[in-house]
N, CA and C atoms as a LAMMPS dump frame, in Angstrom:
ITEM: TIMESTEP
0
ITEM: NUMBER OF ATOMS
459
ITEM: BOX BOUNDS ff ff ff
-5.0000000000000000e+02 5.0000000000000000e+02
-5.0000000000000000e+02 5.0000000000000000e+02
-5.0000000000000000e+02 5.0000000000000000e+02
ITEM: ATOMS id mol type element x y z
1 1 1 N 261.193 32.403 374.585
2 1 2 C 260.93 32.444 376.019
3 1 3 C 260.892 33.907 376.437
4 2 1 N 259.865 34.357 377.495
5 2 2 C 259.36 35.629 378.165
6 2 3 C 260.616 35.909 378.624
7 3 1 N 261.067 37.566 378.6
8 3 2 C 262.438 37.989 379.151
9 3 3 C 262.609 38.077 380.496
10 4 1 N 261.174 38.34 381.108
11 4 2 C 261.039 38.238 382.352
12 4 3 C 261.097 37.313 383.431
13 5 1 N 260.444 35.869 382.001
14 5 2 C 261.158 34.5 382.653
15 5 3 C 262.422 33.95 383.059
16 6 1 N 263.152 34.496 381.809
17 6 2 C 264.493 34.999 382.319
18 6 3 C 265.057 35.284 383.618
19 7 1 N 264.418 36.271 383.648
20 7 2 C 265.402 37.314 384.718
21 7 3 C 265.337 36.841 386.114
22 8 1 N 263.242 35.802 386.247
23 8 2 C 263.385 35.242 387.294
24 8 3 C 264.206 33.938 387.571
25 9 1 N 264.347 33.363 386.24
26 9 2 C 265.317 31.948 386.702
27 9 3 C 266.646 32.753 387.151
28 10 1 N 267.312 33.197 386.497
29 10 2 C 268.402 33.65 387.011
30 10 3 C 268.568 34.421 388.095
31 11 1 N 268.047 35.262 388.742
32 11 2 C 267.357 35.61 390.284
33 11 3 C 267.223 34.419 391.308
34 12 1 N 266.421 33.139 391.068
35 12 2 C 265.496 32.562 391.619
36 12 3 C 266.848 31.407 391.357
37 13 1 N 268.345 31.57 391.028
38 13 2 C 269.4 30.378 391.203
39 13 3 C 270.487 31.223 390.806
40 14 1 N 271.444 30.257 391.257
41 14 2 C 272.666 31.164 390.81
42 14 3 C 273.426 30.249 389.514
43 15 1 N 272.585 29.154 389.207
44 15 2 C 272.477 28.868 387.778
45 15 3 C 272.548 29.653 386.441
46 16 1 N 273.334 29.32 385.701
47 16 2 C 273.158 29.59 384.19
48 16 3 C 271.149 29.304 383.655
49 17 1 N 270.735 30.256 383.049
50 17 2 C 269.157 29.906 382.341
51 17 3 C 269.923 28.952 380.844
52 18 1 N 268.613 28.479 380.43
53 18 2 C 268.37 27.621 379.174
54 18 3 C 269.649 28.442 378.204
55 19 1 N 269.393 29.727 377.795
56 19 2 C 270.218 30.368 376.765
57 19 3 C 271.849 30.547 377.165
58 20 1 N 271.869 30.958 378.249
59 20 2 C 273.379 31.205 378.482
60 20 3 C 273.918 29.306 378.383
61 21 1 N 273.39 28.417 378.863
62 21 2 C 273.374 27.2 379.214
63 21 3 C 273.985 26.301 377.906
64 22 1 N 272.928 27.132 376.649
65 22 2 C 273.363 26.749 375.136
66 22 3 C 274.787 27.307 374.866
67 23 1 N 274.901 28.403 374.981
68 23 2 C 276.165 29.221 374.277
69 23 3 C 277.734 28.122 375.11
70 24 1 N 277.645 28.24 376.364
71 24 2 C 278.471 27.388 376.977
72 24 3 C 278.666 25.869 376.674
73 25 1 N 277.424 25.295 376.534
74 25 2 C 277.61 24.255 375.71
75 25 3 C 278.292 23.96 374.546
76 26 1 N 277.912 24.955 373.962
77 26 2 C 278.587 25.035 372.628
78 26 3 C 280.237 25.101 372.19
79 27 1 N 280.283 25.967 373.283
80 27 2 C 281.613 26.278 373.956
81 27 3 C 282.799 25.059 374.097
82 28 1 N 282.023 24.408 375.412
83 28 2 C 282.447 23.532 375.789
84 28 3 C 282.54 21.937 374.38
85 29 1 N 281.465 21.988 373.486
86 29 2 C 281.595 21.17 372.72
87 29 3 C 283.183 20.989 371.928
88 30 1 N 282.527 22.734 371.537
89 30 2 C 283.823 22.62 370.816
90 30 3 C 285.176 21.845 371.017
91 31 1 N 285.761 22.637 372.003
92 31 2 C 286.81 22.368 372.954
93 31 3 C 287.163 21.064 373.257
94 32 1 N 285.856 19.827 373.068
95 32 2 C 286.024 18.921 373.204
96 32 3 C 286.349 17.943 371.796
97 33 1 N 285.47 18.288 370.744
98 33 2 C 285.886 18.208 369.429
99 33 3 C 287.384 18.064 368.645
100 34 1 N 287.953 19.899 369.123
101 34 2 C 289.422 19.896 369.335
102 34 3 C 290.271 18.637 370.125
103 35 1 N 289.666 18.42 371.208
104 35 2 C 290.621 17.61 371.777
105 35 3 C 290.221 16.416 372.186
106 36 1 N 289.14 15.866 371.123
107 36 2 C 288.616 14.68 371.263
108 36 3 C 287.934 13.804 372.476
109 37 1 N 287.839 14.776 373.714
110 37 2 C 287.352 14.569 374.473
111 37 3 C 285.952 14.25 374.338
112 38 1 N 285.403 13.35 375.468
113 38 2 C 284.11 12.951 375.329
114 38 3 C 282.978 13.491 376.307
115 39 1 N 281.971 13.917 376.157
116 39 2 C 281.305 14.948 377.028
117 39 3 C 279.923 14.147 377.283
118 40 1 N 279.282 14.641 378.895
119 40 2 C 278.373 14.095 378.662
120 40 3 C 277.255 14.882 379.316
121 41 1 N 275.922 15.264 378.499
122 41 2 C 274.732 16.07 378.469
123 41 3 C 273.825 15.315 379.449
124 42 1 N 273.544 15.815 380.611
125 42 2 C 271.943 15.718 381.926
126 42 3 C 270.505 15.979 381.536
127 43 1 N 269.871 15.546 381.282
128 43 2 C 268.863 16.097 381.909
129 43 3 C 268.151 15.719 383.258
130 44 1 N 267.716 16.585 383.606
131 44 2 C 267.451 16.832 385.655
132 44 3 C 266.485 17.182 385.32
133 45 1 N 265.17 15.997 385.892
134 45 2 C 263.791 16.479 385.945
135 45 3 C 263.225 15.886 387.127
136 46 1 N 262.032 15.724 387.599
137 46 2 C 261.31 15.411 388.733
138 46 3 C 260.051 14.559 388.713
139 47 1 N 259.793 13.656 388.902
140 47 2 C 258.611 12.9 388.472
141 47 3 C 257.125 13.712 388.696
142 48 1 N 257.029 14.876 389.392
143 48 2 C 255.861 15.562 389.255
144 48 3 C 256.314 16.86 390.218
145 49 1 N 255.569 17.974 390.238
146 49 2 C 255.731 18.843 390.537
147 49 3 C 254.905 18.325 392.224
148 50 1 N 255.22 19.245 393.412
149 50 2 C 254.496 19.041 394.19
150 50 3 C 253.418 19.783 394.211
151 51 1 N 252.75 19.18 394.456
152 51 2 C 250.947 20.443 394.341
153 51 3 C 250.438 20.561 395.412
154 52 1 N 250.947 20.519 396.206
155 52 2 C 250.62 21.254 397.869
156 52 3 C 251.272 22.308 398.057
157 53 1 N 252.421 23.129 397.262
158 53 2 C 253.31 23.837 397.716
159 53 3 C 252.863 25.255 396.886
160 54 1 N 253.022 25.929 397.144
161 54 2 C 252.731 27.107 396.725
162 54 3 C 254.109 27.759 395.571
163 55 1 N 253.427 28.948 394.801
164 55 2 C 254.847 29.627 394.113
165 55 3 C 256.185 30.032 394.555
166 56 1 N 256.068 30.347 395.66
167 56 2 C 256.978 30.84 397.181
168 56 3 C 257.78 29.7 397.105
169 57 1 N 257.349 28.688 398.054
170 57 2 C 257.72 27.338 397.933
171 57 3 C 258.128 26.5 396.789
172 58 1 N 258.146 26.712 395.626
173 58 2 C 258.256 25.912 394.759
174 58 3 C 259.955 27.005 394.341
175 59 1 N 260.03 28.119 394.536
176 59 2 C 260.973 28.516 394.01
177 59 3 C 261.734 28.602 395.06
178 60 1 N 261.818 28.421 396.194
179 60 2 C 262.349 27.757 397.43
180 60 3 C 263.208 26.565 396.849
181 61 1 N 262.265 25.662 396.543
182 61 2 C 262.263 24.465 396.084
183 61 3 C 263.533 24.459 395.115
184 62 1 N 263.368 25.101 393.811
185 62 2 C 264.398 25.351 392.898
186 62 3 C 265.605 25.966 393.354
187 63 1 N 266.031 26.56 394.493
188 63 2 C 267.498 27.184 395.252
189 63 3 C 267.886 26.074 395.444
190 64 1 N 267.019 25.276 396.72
191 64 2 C 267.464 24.266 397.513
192 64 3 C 268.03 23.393 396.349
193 65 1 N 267.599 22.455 395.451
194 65 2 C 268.227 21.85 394.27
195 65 3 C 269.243 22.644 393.635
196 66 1 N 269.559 23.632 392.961
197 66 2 C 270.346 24.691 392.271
198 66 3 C 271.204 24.109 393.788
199 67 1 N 271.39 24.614 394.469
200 67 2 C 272.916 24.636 395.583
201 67 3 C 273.139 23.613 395.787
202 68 1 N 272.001 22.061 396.164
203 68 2 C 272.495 20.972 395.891
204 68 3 C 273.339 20.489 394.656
205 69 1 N 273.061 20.622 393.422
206 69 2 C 273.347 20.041 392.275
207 69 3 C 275.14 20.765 392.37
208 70 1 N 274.909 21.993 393.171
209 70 2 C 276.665 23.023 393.411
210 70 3 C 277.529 22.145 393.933
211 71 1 N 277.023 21.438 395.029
212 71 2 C 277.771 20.866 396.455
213 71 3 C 279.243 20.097 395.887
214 72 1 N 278.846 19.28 395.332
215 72 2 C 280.105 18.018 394.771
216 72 3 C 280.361 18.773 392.982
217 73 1 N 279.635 19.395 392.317
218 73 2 C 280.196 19.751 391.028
219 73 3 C 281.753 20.17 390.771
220 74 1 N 282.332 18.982 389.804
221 74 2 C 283.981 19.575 389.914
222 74 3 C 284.023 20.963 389.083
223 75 1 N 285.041 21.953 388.995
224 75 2 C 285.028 23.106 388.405
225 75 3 C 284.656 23.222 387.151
226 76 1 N 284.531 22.112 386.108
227 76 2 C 284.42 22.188 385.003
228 76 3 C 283.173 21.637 384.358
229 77 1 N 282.185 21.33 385.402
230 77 2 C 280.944 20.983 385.508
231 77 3 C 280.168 22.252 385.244
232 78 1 N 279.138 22.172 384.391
233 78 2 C 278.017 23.081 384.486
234 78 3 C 276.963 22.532 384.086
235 79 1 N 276.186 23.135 385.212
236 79 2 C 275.23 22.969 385.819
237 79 3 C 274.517 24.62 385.425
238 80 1 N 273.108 23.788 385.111
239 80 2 C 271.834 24.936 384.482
240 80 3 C 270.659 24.665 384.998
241 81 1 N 269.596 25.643 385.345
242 81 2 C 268.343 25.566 385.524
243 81 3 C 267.228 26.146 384.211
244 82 1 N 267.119 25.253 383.632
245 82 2 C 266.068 25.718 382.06
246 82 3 C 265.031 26.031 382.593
247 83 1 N 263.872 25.23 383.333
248 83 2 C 262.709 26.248 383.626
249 83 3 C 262.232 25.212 383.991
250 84 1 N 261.116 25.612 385.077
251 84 2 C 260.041 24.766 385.433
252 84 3 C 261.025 23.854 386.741
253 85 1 N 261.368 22.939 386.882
254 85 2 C 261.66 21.975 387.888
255 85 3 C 262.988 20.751 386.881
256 86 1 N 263.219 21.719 386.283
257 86 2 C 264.132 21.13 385.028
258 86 3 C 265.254 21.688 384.653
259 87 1 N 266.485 20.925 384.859
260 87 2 C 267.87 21.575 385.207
261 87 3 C 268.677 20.788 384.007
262 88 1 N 269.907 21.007 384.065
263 88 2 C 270.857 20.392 383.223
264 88 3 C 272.133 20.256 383.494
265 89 1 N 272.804 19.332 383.22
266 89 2 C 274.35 19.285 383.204
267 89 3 C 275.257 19.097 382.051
268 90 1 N 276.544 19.823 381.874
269 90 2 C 277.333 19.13 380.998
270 90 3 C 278.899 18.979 381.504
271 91 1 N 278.828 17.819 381.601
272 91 2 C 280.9 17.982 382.235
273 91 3 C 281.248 16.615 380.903
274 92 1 N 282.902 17.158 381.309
275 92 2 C 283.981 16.199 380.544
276 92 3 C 283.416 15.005 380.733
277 93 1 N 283.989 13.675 380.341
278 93 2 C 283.688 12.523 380.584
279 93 3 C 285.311 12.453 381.108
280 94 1 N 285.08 11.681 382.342
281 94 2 C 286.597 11.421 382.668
282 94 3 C 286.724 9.915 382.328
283 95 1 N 285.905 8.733 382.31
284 95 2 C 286.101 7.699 381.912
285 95 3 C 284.88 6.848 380.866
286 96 1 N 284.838 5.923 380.745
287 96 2 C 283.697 4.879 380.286
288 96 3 C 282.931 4.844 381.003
289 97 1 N 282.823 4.674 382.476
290 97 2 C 281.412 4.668 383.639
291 97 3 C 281.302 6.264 384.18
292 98 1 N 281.759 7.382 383.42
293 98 2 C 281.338 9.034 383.563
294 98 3 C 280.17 9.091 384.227
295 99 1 N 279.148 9.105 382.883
296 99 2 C 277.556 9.223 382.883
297 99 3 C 277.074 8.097 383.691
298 100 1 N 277.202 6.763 383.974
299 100 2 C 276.32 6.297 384.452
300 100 3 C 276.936 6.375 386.37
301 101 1 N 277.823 6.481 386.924
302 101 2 C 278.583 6.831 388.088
303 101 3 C 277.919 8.696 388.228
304 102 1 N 278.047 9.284 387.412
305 102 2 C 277.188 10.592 387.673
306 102 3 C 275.853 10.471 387.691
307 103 1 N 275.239 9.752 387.149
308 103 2 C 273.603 10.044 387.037
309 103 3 C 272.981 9.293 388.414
310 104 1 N 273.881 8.097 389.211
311 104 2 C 273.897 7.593 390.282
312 104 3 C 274.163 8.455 391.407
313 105 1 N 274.981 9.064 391.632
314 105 2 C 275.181 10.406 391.84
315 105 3 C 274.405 10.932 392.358
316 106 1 N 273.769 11.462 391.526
317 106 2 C 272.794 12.821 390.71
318 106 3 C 271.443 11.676 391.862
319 107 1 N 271.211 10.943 391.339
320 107 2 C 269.575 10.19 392.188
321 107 3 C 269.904 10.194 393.369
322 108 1 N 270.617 9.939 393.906
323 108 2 C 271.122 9.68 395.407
324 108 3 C 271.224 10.836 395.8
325 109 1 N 271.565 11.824 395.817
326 109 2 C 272.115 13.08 396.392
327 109 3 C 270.776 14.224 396.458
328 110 1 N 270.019 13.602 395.177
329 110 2 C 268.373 14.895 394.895
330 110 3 C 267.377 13.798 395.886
331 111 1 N 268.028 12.665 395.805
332 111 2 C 266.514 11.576 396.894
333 111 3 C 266.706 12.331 398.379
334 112 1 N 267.86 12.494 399.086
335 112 2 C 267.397 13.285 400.481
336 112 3 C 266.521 14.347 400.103
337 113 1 N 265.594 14.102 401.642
338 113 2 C 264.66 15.29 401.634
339 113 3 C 265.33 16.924 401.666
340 114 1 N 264.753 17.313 400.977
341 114 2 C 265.042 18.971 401.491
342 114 3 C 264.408 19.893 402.15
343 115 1 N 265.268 20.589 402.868
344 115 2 C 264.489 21.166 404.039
345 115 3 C 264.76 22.804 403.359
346 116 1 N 263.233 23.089 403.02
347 116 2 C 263.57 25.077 402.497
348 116 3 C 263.533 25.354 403.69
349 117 1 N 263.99 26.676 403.582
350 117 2 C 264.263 27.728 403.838
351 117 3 C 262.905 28.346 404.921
352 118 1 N 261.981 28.031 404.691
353 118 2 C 261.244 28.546 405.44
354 118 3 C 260.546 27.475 406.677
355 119 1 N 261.507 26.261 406.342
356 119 2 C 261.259 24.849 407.698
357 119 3 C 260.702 23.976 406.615
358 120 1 N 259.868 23.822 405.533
359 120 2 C 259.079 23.154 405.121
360 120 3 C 260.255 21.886 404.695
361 121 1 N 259.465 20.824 404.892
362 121 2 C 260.586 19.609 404.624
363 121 3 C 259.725 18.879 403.52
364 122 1 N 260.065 18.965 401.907
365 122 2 C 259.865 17.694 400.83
366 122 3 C 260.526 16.892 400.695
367 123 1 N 260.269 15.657 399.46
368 123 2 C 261.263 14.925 399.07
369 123 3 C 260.517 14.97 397.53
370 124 1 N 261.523 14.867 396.738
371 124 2 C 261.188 14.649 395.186
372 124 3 C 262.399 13.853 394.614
373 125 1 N 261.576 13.024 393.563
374 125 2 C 262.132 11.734 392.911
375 125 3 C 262.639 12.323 391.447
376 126 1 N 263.896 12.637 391.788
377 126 2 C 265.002 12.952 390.564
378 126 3 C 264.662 11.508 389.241
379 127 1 N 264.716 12.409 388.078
380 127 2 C 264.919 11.391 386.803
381 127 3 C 265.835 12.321 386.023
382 128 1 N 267.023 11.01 385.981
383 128 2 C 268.088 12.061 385.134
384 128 3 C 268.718 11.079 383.708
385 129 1 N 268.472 12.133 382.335
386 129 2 C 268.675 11.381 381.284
387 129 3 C 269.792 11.77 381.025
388 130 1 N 270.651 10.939 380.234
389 130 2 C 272.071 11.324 379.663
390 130 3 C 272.117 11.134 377.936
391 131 1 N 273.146 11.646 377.723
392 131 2 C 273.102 11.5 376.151
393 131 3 C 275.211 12.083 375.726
394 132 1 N 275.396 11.399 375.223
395 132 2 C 276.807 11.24 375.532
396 132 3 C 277.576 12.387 374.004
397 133 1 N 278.485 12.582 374.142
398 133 2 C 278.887 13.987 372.972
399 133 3 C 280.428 12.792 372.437
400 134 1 N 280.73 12.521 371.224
401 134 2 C 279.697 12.728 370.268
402 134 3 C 279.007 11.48 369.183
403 135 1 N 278.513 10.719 370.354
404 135 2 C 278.115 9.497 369.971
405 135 3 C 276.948 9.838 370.083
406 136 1 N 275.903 10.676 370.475
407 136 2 C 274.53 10.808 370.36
408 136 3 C 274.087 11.915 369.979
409 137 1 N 274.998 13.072 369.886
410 137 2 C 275.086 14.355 369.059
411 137 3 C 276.266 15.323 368.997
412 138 1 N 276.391 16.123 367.859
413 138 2 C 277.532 17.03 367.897
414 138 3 C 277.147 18.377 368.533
415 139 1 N 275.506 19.001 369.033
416 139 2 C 275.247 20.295 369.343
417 139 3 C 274.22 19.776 370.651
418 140 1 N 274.09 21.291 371.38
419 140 2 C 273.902 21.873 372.387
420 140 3 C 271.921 20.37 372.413
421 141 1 N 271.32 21.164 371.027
422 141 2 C 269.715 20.995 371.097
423 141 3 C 269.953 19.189 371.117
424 142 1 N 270.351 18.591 369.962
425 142 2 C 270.775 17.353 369.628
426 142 3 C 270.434 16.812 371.223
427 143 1 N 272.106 16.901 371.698
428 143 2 C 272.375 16.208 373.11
429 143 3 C 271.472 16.708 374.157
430 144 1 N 270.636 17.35 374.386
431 144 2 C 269.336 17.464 375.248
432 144 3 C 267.852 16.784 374.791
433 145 1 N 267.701 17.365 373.364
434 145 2 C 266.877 16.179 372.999
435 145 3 C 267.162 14.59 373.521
436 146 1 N 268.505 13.93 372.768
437 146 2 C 268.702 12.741 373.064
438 146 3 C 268.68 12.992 374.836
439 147 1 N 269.268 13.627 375.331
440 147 2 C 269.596 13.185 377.116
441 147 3 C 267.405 13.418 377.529
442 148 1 N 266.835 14.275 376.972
443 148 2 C 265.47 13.891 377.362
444 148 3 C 264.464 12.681 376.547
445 149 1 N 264.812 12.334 376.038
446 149 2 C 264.296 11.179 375.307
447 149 3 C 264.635 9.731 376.513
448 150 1 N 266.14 9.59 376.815
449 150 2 C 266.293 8.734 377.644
450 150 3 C 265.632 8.342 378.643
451 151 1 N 264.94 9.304 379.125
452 151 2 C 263.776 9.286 380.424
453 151 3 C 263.308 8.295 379.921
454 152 1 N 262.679 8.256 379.034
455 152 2 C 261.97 7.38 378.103
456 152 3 C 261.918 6.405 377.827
457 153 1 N 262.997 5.449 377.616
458 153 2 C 263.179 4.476 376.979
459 153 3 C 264.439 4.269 377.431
């Protein structure tokens, strides 16, 4: 990935990018490994980009989500913006209904419209896949693959 792409995701949110996003993951895997905890991997995507909105607007677009996805995150939640209109999560699992009580969540909370910054009012239709640590993978790529596959099927 372009370094410059970089520099604008991380500018353009106060999100972790794709790479820092991995290392923390990894992090966090561990930690869970150690202590047998069960973790569970997001993916945060959008059923289409809007195509009335301009570049301005679209990275408008990506704050307004980035500070939403902030609002309710408990401290040990992280939350990433990889690129494009495509974000991520990884927190603890606190019970058996974790992931599916979060990903309910997660639809409900991205379905209100958002109003940028500059008045413009959208709405976009959140699709969020899960993939659970370490029943669907032991690493960072694994559990995003599986959590984007779920869209799917």
């Amino acid at each position: 990935m372009d370094s410059s792409l970089m520099q604008t995701q991380t500018s353009a949110t106060s999100l972790p990018n794709r790479v820092e996003f991995a290392e923390q993951t990894e992090q966090l895997l561990e930690f869970s490994a150690r202590t047998q905890a069960k973790a569970v991997m997001l993916f945060i995507t959008f059923d289409s980009l809007v195509d009335d909105i301009n570049q301005r607007q679209n990275n408008l677009a990506i704050k307004a989500i980035s500070k939403r996805l902030l609002t309710n995150a408990r401290e040990s939640d992280i939350y990433a913006h990889l690129d494009d209109m495509n974000f991520a999560n990884l927190s603890i699992a606190t019970s058996e209904q974790h992931a599916p009580i979060l990903v309910e969540k997660l639809k409900n909370q991205l379905a209100e419209p958002i109003t940028l910054e500059d008045g413009l009012m959208i709405r976009l239709n959140a699709k969020v896949g899960a993939a659970l640590f370490p029943e669907h993978g032991s690493d960072y790529q694994s559990l995003l693959d599986k959590a984007m596959q779920s869209l799917h099927g």
